[in-house]
N, C-alpha and C positions, 0 to 999 in steps of 0.2 A: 580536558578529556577529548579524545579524538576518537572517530569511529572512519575505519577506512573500507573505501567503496572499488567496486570494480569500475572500469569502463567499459563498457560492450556495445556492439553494434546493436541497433535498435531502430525500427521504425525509420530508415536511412539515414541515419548517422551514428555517430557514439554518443550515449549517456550513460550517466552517472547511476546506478545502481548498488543497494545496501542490503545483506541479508540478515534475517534477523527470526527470531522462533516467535511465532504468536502460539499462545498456547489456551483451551479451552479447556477450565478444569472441571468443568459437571461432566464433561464428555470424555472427558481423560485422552483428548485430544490434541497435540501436536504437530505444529507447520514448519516447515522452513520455508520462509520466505524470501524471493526475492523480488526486489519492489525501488521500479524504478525513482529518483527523488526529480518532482519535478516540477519546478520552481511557477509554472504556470500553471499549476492546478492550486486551487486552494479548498479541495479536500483529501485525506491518507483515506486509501481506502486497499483492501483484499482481494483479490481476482476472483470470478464468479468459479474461472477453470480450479483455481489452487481447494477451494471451498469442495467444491466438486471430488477433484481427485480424493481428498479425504474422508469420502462419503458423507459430508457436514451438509444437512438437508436445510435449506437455503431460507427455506418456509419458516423452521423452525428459530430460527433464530432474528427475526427481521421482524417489524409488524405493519402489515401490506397498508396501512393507514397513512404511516408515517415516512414521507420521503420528500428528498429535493428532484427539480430537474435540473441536468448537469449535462452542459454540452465538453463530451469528451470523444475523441477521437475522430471527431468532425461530424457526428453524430449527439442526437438530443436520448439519454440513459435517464432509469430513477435510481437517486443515489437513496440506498436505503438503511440509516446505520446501523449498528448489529445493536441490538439488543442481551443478547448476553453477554455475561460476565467474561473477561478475556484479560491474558497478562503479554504483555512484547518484551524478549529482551533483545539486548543488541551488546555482542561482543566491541571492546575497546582496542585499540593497539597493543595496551599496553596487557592484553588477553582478560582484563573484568569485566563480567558480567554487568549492566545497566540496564536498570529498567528503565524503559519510557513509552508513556504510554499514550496516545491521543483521546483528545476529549470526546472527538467521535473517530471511529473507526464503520465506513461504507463497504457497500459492496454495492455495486452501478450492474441493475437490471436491465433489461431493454425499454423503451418507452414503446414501441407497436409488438405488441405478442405476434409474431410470426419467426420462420427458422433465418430470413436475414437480421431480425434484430438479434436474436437469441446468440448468432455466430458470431455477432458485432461485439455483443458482450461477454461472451465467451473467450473471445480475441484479447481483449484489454488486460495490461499486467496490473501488478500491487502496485500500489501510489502512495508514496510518501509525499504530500503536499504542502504548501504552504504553511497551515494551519499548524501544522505537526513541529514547524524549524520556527516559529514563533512561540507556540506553547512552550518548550525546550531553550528558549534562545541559543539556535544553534545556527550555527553560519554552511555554506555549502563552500567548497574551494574543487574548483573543476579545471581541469590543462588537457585540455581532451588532447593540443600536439603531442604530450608525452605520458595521454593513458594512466592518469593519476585526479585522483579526486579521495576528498574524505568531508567529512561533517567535522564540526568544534563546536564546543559547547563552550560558550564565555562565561565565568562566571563572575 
């Protein structure tokens, strides 16, 4: 099984990026995601922004008790992981539908409540991590010279 990625500019270079629908069925709510895969973080987690846009109240789904701290984007975040019920799926090449799903799925708060954390966290895309290409045993293949990257699943 292969799942094929875009490459895009990001954060001054190209990487590897996979879109994918996380979807929330008590809220009969609906993402597209796109969520850079990034072999240096080792947690998947959902943009504060993407949560946001969908009017998904951030409160409600998280329990303020329960988090990591996560140095991401050169800055110190609480990864917080969602707490409700959620399904991902991710188109194939070969156009089926696969579910896969992470054992946690975060969402990276700011660690200092003021408007430069909040913008810090604000700022940060979806994260398909580490954890996420392990759970799956999925490999990454990235050619950034010719703008081609995809995931494989070995089975």
């Amino acid at each position: 099984m292969k799942i094929t990625l875009k490459v895009e500019e990001f954060s001054g270079g190209l990487k590897p990026f996979v879109t994918f629908i996380c979807e929330f069925p008590r809220r009969h709510t609906r993402l597209f995601v796109n969520a850079f895969v990034d072999t240096g973080s080792g947690h998947t987690s959902i943009s504060l922004s993407q949560l946001l846009k969908r009017n998904i109240n951030v409160e409600s789904i998280i329990d303020r008790n329960d988090f990591e701290e996560i140095m991401i984007g050169g800055a110190k975040h609480k990864g917080y992981p969602i707490k409700e019920k959620f399904d991902i799926r991710f188109r194939t090449e070969d156009n089926e539908i696969v579910h896969l799903k992470p054992q946690k799925l975060y969402v990276y708060l700011p660690y200092t409540d003021n408007k430069e954390g909040w913008g810090m966290s604000y700022s940060l895309p979806s994260i398909i991590g580490v954890d996420f290409l392990i759970l799956h045993n999925l490999s990454l293949y990235f050619h950034p010279s010719k703008q081609i990257a995809w995931l494989e699943k070995e089975e």
